[in-house]
Structure formats: C-alpha cells, structure tokens
GUTI-266535 format. One record per residue (C-alpha): z, x, y. Coordinates in pm, whole numbers, plus 50000, padded with zeros to 5 digits. Last residue first. Layout:
+-------+-------+-------+
!     Z !     X !     Y !
+-------+-------+-------+
!     Z !     X !     Y !
...
+-------+-------+-------+
! end
This chain:
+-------+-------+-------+
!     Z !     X !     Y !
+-------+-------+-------+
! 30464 ! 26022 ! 54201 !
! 30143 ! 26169 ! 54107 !
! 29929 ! 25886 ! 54312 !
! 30115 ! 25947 ! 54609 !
! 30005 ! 26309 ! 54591 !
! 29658 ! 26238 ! 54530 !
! 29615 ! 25967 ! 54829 !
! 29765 ! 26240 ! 55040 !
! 29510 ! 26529 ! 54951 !
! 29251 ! 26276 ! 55015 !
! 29389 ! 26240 ! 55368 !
! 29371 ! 26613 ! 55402 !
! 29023 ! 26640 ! 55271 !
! 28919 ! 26382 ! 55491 !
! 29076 ! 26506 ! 55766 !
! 28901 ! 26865 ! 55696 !
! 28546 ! 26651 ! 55638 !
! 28585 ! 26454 ! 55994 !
! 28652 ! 26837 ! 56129 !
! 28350 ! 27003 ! 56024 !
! 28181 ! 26682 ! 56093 !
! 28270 ! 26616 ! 56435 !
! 28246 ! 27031 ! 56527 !
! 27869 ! 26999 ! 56392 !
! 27844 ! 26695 ! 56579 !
! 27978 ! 26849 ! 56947 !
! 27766 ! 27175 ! 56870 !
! 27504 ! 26999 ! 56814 !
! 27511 ! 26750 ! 57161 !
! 27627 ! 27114 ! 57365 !
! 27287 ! 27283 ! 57275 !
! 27109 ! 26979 ! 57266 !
! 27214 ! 26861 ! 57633 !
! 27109 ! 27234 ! 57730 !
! 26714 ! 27120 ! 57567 !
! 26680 ! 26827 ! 57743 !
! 26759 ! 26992 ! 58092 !
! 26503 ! 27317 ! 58032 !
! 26259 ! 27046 ! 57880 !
! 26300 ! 26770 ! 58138 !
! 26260 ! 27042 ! 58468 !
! 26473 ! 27034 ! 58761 !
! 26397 ! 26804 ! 59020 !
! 26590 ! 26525 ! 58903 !
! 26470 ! 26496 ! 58540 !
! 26156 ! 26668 ! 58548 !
! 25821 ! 26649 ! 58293 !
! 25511 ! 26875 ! 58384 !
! 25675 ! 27209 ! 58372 !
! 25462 ! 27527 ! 58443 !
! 25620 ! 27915 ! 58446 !
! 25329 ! 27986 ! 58239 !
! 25486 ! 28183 ! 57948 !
! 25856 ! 27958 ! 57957 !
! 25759 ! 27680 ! 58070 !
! 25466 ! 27675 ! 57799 !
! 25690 ! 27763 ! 57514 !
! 25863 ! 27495 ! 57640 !
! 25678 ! 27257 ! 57593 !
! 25555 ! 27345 ! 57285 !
! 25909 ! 27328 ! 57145 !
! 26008 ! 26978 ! 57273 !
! 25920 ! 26808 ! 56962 !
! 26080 ! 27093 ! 56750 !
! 26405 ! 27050 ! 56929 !
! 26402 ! 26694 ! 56957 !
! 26362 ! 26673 ! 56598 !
! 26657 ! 26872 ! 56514 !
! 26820 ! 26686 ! 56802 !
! 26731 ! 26354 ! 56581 !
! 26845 ! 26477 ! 56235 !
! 27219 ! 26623 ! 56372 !
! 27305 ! 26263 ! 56554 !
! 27138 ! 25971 ! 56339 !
! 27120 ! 26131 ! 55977 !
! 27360 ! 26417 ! 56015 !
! 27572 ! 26137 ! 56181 !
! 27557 ! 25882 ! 55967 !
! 27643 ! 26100 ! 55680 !
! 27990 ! 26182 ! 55827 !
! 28057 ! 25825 ! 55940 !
! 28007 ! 25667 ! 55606 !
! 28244 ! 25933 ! 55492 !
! 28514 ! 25818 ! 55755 !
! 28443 ! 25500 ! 55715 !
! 28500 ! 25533 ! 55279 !
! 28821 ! 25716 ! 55388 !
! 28995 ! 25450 ! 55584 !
! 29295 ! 25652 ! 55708 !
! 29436 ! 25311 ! 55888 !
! 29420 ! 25422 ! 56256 !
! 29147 ! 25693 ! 56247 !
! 28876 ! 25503 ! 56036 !
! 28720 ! 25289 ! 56318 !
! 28692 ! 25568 ! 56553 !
! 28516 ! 25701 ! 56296 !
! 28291 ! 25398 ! 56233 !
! 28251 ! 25335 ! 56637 !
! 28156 ! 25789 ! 56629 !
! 27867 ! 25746 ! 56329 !
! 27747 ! 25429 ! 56530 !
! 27677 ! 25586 ! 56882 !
! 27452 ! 25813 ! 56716 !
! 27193 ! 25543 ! 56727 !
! 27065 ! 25646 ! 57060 !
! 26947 ! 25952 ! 56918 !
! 26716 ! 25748 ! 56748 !
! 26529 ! 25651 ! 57085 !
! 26597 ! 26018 ! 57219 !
! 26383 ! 26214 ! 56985 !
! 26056 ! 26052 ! 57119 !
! 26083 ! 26205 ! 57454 !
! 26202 ! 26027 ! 57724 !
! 25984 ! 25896 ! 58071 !
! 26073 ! 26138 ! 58328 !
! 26293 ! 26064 ! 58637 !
! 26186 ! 26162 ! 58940 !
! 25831 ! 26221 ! 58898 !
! 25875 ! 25892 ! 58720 !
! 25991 ! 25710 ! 58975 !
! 26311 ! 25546 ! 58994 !
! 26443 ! 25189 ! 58854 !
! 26131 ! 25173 ! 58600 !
! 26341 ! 24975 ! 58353 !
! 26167 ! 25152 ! 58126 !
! 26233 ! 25530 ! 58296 !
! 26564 ! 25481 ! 58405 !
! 26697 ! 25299 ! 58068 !
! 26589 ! 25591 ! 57862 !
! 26770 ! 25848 ! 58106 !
! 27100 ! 25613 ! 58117 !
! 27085 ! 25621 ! 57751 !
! 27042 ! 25957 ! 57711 !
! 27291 ! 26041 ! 57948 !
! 27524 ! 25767 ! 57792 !
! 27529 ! 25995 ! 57498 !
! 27648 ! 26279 ! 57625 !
! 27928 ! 26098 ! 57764 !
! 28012 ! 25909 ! 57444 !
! 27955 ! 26304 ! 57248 !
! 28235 ! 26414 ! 57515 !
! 28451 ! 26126 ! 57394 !
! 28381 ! 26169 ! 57005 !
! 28500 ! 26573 ! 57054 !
! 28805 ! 26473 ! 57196 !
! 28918 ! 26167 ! 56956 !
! 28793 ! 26403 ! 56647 !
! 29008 ! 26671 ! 56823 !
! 29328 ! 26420 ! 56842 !
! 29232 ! 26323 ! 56492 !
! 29257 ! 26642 ! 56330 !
! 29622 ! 26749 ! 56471 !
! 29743 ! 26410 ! 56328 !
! 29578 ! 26464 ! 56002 !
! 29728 ! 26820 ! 55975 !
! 30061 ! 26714 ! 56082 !
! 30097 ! 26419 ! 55811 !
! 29883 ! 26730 ! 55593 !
! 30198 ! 26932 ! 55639 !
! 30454 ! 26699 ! 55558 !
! 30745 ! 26644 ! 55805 !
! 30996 ! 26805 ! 55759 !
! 31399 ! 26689 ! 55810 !
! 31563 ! 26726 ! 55478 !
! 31485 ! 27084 ! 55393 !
! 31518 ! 27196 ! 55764 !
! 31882 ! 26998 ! 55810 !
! 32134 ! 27273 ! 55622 !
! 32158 ! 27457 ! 55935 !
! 32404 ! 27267 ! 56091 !
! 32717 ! 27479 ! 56003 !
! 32807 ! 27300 ! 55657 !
! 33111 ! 27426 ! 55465 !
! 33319 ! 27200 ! 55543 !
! 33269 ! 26794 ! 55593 !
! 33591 ! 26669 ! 55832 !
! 33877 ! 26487 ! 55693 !
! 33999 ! 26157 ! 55865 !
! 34181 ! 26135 ! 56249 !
! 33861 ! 26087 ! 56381 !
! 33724 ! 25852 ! 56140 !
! 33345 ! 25863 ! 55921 !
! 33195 ! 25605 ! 55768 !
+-------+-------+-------+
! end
C-alpha cells in the first residue's frame, strides 16, 4: 500500500512499463486474423446467397427463364460452401484447431473445386460469346456466362484469401499450444 506522507519509489520515470505490459504477438496476430476471416466469410455469405437466390429463381419458377436462367451444374455444390465458413465461424471463439482444419479442406473441396468446375463448364460458352457475339443464357438482361464468370473471379479470390489466412491463424494458434506446452 502506498501513503502520502510515506516514501516515494526512485529511480523509476515511467518507462519501465513496456516489458511488463505486452501483449504477445501471435494474441495480436490471431486477433488481426480473425477480423479478416470474419470479413472475407461475410462477402463469401453474400456471394453465396446469389447463387442461391439464382437456383431458387429458376426451380421455383418465380420469373421467367429468359429472365432468369436456369443454373449451371457448378452451382448445386457450390451451395455447399456455406459449411467450410459455419465450421470457421465455429472455430474463432474457442481456437478450435481441428474446425479450423476441417474448414480449410472443406473449402478447396466445396468452394475452390466447384468454381474450378464452373469455369471449365462455362468455357464453351464463352468462347462462343466471345467469337460470335451470341449468348443464349441471361441473368437480368445481361448475359449468364459474362455474370457467372465475374462472381468466380471475386468467389476465388474470397477462398483463396480464407484459406491463406485460416492456415496463418492456424499456424499462430499452433504456435500458442507449443509455447504453453514448454512451460
């Protein structure tokens, strides 16, 4: 306890707190990781209820089909990438490492797999768009192909940066377990 009338502490000017208040790096690492896991698995949510409001358009029949076009094959297991992002999402607030890996794989086999697919499905397509200037399939007036195939673009780039950073968190969670385990 300290008085107001007792001695004072010398030879301290304040700067002596950096060694005793830092915060691990790979605490700050994880943190950092997860907000841009949390980013990247809201624009893939969006992306993905496109798809699924596309799919459920065309069966349900709720506009026509000149208007809407019925998906292409790639889509249906597409629709499964919503499980990779629920068991990463699922891994954030306890560092559960075996969801996190179960999530990685999921995803190059439900997320990366499919729009690899898509993109060799949709090729002849258009490859005829492109030399004939004719599209048989639109989404709203513009046509499915050129529309399918930007959703890609910004779909793999929004798994590759999942996984990228889904295997940095894991390696700094890892890192962690390792440390505690020394001590």
């Amino acid at each position: 306890m300290t008085s107001r009338a007792g001695p004072r502490a010398t030879g301290s000017d304040g700067s002596d707190f950096k060694h005793r208040e830092k915060v691990a790096s790979h605490y700050q690492m994880s943190a950092s990781l997860k907000s841009e896991i949390k980013k990247l698995t809201v624009v893939h949510l969006l992306l993905w209820a496109l798809i699924a409001a596309q799919v459920t358009v065309a069966h349900l029949k709720l506009l026509s089909h000149d208007v809407v076009a019925m998906p292409y094959q790639w889509e249906y297991p597409y629709l499964l990438s919503l499980l990779p992002s629920l068991l990463g999402a699922m891994a954030m607030p306890k560092n559960n490492i075996s969801y996190l890996v179960i999530s990685m794989i999921s995803a190059g086999l439900f997320s990366v797999a499919p729009l690899i697919f898509g993109a060799m499905e949709m090729f002849p397509v258009a490859q005829q768009l492109y030399r004939h200037g004719k599209a048989y399939r639109f989404i709203f007036g513009f046509s499915a192909v050129s529309v399918m195939y930007l959703l890609m673009v910004v779909a793999i780039q929004v798994h590759a940066w999942q996984i990228y950073y889904s295997k940095k968190l894991l390696d700094a969670w890892f890192n962690s377990t390792q440390e505690k385990k020394k001590k």
